[in-house]
N, C-alpha and C positions, 0 to 999 in steps of 0.2 A: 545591663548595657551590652549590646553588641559587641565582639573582636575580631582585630583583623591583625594576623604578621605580616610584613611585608621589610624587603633588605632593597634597598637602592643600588644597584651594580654598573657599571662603568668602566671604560678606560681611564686612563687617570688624564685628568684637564678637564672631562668631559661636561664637568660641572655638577655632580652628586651632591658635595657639600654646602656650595652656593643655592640648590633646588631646597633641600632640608632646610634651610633656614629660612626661606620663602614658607612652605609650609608649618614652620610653627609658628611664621607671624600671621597668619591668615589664620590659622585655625584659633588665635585670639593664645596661644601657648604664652607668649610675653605680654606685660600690660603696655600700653600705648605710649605711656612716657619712660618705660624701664628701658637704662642704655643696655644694648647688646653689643658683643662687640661683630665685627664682620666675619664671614663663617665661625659663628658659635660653637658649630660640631667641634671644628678640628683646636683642641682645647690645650693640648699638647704643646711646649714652646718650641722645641723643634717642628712640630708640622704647621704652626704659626709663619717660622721664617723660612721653611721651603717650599709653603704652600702644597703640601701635597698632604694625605692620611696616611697615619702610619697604623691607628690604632681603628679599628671596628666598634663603634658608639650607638645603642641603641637608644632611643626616645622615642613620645608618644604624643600623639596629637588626639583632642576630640571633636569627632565631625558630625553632627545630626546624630545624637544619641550612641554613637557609636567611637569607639578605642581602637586606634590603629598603632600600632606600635611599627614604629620603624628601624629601621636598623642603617646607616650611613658605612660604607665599606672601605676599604683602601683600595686605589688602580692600579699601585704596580703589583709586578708580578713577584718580588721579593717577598711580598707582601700576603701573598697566596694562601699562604697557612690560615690567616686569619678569617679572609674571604669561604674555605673551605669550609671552617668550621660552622659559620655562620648561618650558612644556607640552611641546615638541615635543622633551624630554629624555626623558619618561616612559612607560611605557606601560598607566598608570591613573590614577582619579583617586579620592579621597572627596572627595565636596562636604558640607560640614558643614553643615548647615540649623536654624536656631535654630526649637525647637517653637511656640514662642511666635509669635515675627515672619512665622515663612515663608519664602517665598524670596524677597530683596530685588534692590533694582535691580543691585548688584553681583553678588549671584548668579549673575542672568540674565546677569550681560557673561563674567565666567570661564566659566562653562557653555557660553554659545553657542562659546568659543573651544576647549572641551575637544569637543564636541561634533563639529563641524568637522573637529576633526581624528582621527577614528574614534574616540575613545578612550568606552569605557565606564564608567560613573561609579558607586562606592558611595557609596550616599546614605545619611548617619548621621543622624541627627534628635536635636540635643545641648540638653541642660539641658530634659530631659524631666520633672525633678522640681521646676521651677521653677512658683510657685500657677497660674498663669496661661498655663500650655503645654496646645498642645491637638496632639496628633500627628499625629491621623488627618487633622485638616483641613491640618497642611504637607506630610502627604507626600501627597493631592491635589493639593496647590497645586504641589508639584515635577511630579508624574504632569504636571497643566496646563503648565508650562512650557517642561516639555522637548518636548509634543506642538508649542506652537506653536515652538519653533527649531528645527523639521523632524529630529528625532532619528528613525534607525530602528527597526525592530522589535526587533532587540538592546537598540538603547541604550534602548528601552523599559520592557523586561524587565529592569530593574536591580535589584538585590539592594539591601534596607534594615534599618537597623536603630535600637535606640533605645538613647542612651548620656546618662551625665553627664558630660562631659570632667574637670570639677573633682574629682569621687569617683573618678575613675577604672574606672567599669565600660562595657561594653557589650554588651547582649545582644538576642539577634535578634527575643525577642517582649518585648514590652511589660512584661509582669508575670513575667521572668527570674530567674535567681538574685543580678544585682546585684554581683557579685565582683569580677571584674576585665576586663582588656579582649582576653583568647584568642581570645571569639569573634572579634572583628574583625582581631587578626592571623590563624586561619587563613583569614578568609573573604579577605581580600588574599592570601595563598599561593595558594590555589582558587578565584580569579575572576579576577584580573588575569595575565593572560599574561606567560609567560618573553620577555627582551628577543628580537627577531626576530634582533638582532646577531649573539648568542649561535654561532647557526651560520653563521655567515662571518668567522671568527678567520682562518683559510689567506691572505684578501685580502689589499690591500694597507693600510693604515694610513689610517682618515679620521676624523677628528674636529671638530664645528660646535663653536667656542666661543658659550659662552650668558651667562655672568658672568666680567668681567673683577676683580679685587681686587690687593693688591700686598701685600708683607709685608717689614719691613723690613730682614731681614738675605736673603731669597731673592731680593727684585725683583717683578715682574709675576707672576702669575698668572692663569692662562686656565683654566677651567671650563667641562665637559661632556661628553658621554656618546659615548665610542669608538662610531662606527658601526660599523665594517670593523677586521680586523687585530687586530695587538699592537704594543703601543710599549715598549720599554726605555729604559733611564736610561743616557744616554750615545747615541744615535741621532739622526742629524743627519736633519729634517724640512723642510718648507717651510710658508711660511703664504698661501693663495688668499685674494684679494678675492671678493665676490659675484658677480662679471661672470669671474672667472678669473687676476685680472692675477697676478702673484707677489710678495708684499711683503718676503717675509727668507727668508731660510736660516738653521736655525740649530739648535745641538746643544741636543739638551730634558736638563737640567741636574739637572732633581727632577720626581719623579710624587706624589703625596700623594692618597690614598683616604679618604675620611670614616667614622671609626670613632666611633661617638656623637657628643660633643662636640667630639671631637679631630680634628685631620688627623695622617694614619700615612703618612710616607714607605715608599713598594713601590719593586720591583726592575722591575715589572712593570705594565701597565695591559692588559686583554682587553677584545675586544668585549661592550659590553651594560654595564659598568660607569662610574659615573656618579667624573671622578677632576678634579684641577687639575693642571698643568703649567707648568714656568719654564724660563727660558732664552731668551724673546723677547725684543725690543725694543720692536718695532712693531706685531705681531700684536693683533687688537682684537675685540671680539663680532663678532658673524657670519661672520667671517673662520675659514676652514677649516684647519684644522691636519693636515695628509698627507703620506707619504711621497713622495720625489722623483722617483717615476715616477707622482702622479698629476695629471690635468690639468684636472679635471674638479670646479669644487666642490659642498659640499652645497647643497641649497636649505635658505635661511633664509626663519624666518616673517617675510609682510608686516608694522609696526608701524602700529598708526593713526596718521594726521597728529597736530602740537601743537595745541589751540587759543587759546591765546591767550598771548600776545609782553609779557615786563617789558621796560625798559631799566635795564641795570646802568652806573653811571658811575662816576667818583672821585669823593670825598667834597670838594667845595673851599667848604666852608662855612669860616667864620672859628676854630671849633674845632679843625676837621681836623687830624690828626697825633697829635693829644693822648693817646688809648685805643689806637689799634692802630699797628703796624708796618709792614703791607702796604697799603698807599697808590698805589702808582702803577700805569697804566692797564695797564701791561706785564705786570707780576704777577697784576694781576686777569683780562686775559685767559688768562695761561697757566693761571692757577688753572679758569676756564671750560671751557677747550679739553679737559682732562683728565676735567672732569665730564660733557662731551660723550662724550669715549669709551667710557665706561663705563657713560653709561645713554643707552640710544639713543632713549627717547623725548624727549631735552631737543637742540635744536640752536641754534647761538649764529652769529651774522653778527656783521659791523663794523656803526658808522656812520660817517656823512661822516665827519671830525676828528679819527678815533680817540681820543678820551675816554671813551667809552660802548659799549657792547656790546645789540646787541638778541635776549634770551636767550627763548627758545618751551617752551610743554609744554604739561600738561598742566592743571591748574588751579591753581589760588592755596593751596593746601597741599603741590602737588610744589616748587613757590617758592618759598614761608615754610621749608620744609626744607633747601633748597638755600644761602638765604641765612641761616638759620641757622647749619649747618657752616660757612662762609665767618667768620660774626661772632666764633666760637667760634676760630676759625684762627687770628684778628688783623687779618683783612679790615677797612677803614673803604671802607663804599660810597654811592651815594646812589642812591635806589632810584625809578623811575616809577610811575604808577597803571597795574594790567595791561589792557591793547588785545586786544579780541578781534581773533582771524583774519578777514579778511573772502575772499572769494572772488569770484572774474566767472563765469558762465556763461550764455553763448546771451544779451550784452548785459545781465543781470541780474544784481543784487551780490547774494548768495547769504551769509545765517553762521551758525553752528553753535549746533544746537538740542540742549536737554539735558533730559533725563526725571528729572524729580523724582519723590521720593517723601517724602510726609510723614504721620509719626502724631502725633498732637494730641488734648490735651482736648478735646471737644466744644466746651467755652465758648469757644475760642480760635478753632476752623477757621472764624468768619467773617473773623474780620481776618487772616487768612493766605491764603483765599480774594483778599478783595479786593487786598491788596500784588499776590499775584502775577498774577492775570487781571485788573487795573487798569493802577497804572503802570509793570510791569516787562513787559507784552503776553503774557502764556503763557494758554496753552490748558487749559481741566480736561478729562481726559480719561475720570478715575473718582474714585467718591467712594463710602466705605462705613464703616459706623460697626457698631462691636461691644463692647461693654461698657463705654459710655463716652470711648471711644476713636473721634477718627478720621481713616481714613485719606484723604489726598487724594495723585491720582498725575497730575501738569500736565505738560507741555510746555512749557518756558520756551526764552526765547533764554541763550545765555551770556554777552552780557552785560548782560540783568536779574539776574544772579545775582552777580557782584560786589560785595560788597561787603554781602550779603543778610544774610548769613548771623546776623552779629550783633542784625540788625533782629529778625528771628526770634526767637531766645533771647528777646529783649527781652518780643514781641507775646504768645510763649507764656508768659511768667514763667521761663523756665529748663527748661521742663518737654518739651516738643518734640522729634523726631528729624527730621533733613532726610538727607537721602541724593540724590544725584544721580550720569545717568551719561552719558554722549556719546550722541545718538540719529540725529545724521543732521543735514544740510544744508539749508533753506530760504530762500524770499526774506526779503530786510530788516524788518523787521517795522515801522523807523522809530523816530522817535527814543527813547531813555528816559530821564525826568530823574534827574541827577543829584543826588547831596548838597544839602538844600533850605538850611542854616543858614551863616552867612560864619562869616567865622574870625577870633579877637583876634591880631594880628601886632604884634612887638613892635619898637620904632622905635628904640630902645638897645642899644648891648652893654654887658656887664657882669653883674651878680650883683643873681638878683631879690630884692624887700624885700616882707617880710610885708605892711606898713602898706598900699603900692602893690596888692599885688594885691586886698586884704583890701575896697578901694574900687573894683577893678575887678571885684566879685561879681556888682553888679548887671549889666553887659553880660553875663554868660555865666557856662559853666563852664568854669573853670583844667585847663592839663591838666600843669602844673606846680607845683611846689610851693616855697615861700621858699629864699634860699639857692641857687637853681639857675642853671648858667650859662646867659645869654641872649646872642643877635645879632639886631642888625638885619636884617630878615626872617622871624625865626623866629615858625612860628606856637606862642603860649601858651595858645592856648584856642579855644572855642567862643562865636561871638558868636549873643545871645538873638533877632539879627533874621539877615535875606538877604546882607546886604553885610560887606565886609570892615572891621576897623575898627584903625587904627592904634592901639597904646597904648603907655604909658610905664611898663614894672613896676618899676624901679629907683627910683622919687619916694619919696623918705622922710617922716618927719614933719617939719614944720617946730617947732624946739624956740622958747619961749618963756619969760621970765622970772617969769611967772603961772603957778604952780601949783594946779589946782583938783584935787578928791579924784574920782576914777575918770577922769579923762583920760587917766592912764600905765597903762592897764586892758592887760591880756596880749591882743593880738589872736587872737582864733578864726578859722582859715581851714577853710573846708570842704574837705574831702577830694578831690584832685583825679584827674582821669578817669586813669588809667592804660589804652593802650591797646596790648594785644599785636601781635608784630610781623604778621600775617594781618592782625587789625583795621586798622590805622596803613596800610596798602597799599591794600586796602579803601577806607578812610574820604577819601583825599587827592583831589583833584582832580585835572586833567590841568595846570594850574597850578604844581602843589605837588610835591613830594618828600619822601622818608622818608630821612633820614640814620641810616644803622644804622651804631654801632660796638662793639666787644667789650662796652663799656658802658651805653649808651645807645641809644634808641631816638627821635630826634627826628624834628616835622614842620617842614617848612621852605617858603618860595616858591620856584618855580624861579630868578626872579631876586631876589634881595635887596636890589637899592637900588630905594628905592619911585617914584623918576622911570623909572628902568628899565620895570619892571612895568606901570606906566602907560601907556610907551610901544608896550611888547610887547601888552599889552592892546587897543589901538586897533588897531596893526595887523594883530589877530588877528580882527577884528571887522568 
């Protein structure tokens, strides 16, 4: 049987994951009455309720004799590490380009990265029958993009087509027959080349792991696409570091090949096919899996650096212990260390005291995901405001600049203009407006963009796209202010009371509601001025033996801020801290007792 690799790449929305499921019902992958659920890819409960991919899923469709394995990617850019790793399994790409948007800043990062690495791209042009899709000008606008990331006259000459991922058709001219989506499985048989593997089965055995996962009656699994050779089940291998060193010996236990949705234990794994294998220990991504006469490992792709550093601590607010199980600093790092291995774009240091962990990546949504999983586990953490990377070079602090992209109602892009080339320092770069609509593409530092994000939503009403992506390194740009509003901190512990908060409206808005446990320290709200302002939300009413008519009236408390865990990271100071636990989502001071903080205060100062 015939093979083909091939990884689907995308902005994220563009419809990857809704295309892949089209194709393995067409290729007959599911049977005709078997329930599936909708985007089957994204399997994950969180990428379930955010609709988005967090995780890189290979599957395999069979089309006229022939085995294409695919591979479904993530769009953001947080998300990076996984996309990079992936590419250098395949030996094509479709890049899905939404007709409407064009090609976005994620686009252009997966591109340059398929690009780079010779790989020739179908360019599908999706939700073509969407009112407001204009084709001819995205697939210009792709023609433009890939000229400027120095693609050659091959990867020029790319073959295109126009599809609706959700109907499931795609056909090569515009005004087609609409049916289904053949064409595009034969134009993937007859454009994207057989693996080069294929003819060097006779070598010796080599294989780059690209995704590590574990399963819980096999153990570990390592994933990725046999270079050289054949591997059997039962064949004692070795696993190479990047530099060569040797990490284990060890007999490969199971091979499992992606059959649609499923993995299918083989007897067998040949060059050029994309398979998982168990039986390690220690063996980890980029680490080379080969036979015991080889010395030599593969080359792994470089990963961009992290930019910007949480600290993860133990929870030791006065609640603590209450919601979750996993509490001590020892657990939480092993719980890290393992999320290290497995996605290489996150890397985690100690601190002094080992209480805290200083965890890096890639932005404030690979974060909010990471400690999400953790919250959901039974982790209780407390969480810092994230620090960008800073750098030295040639005597000059140097930090990471991020290319925004924003489309807006016209009525809005002034006050999105001035936020971000005001007080966050970014540069406009372009600016063009089409049907009401418009677009502005800046240069911001990353960290004017902390914490931004909400503001946004805010300025546009809801209505807004922002999109951002790593662009490159400059000098300092100088300071940028922080959060302008103090915070209500409560001076009690105990169980707040309606009456209490119901008099503390006029300072601010609550971000708690009656009935909720409180500590001294913890912040309950938003205060209406600059400064921070101690309060008392436990004060009852004082009862009296005068009864007048509407005194005992039902207090009305306004609706208080509820803020997601992104927002709540986001929103905190360098001060403050975000206590997450399986239940809860609290803000807090760093220090709690208010002589403390005082103290710390002054000598911060």
């Amino acid at each position: 049987m015939d093979l083909r690799n091939i990884a689907i790449i995308a902005h994220v929305d563009h419809g990857k994951t809704t295309l892949v499921d089209e194709l393995l019902k067409q290729s007959g992958a599911f049977r005709a009455n078997q329930a599936v659920a909708e985007r089957a890819m994204d399997s994950n409960d969180l990428e379930r309720e955010r609709g988005i991919t967090i995780f890189a899923k290979p599957t395999s469709v069979e089309w006229k004799n022939t085995r294409i394995n695919i591979v479904d990617t993530p769009g953001h850019a947080d998300f990076g590490g996984e996309v990079e790793r992936i590419l250098s399994m395949v030996d094509g790409v479709v890049l899905l380009v939404d007709a409407a948007e064009g090609p976005m800043p994620q686009t252009k990062f997966v591109t340059s990265k398929a690009l780079a690495l010779g790989l020739r791209p179908i360019v599908v042009l999706n939700k073509v029958d969407k009112p407001d899709a204009e084709p001819d000008r995205a697939l210009d606008e792709c023609f433009d993009l890939f000229a400027s990331l120095d693609a050659d006259d091959d990867q020029l000459d790319f073959p295109h087509m126009y599809a609706s991922g959700r109907n499931g058709w795609c056909d090569a001219e515009l005004d087609g027959p609409r049916k289904n989506l053949d064409a595009l499985f034969n134009l993937i048989v007859n454009h994207v080349p057989k693996p080069k593997q294929i003819s060097r089965q006779n070598e010796d055995f080599r294989m780059l792991a690209t995704t590590l996962g574990s399963d819980p009656f096999v153990g570990r699994l390592l994933t990725g696409r046999v270079e050289t050779g054949k591997l059997k089940v039962g064949a004692t291998v070795q696993a190479l570091s990047r530099v060569g060193q040797k990490i284990e010996q060890f007999r490969v236990t199971r091979i499992q090949a992606f059959r649609g949705l499923a993995q299918q234990d083989i007897d067998e794994a040949v060059a050029g096919d994309i398979v998982s294998i168990a039986g390690m220990s220690k063996a980890t991504v980029a680490d080379t899996i080969c036979a015991l006469a080889v010395d030599e490992p593969l080359d792994a792709q470089p990963i961009d650096p992290p930019t910007i550093t949480v600290t993860f601590g133990i929870n030791d607010s006065p609640l603590a212990g209450r919601d979750g199980k996993k509490v001590q600093s020892r657990v939480i790092r092993d719980r890290l260390m393992k999320e290290a291995e497995s996605n290489v774009a996150i890397k985690i240091a100690d601190t002094p005291g080992g209480e805290a962990f200083e965890v890096s990546g890639r932005g404030e949504l690979q974060m909010g995901v990471l400690i999400e999983n953790m919250r959901r586990e039974g982790f209780e953490l407390s969480i810092s405001r994230p620090q960008v990377i800073m750098r030295e070079e040639d005597g000059q602090k140097i930090e990471p600049i991020e290319e925004v992209t924003i489309d807006v109602d016209d009525d809005y892009s002034g006050a999105v203009i001035e936020k971000l080339t005001g007080t966050r320092k970014g540069e406009m770069t372009d600016m063009r407006q089409t049907g009401g609509k418009t677009r502005i593409i800046a240069l911001v530092p990353s960290r004017g963009l902390i914490g931004y994000h909400g503001e946004f939503l805010t300025d546009t009403r809801g209505t807004g796209v922002l999109n951002r992506v790593f662009h490159g390194w400059a000098p300092y740009k100088g300071p940028i202010p922080g959060r302008r509003a103090g915070v209500l901190i409560s001076m009690e512990n105990g169980t707040s009371v309606a009456y209490a908060l119901w008099n503390l409206e006029d300072r601010g808005k609550m971000m708690i509601g009656a009935q909720a446990a409180v500590y001294t320290g913890m912040i309950i709200g938003e205060h209406s001025r600059e400064n921070d302002l101690e309060v008392n939300p436990l004060k009852g009413k004082k009862l009296t033996n005068v009864r007048a008519s509407g005194t005992d009236e039902a207090v009305r408390l306004t609706t208080p801020i509820t803020l997601s865990l992104e927002e709540a990271i986001a929103y905190i100071n360098d001060d403050e801290l975000v206590e997450v636990t399986p239940n809860a989502i609290r803000l807090r001071k760093r220090y709690l007792d208010p002589h403390e903080r005082k103290r710390m205060s002054k000598t911060a100062n």
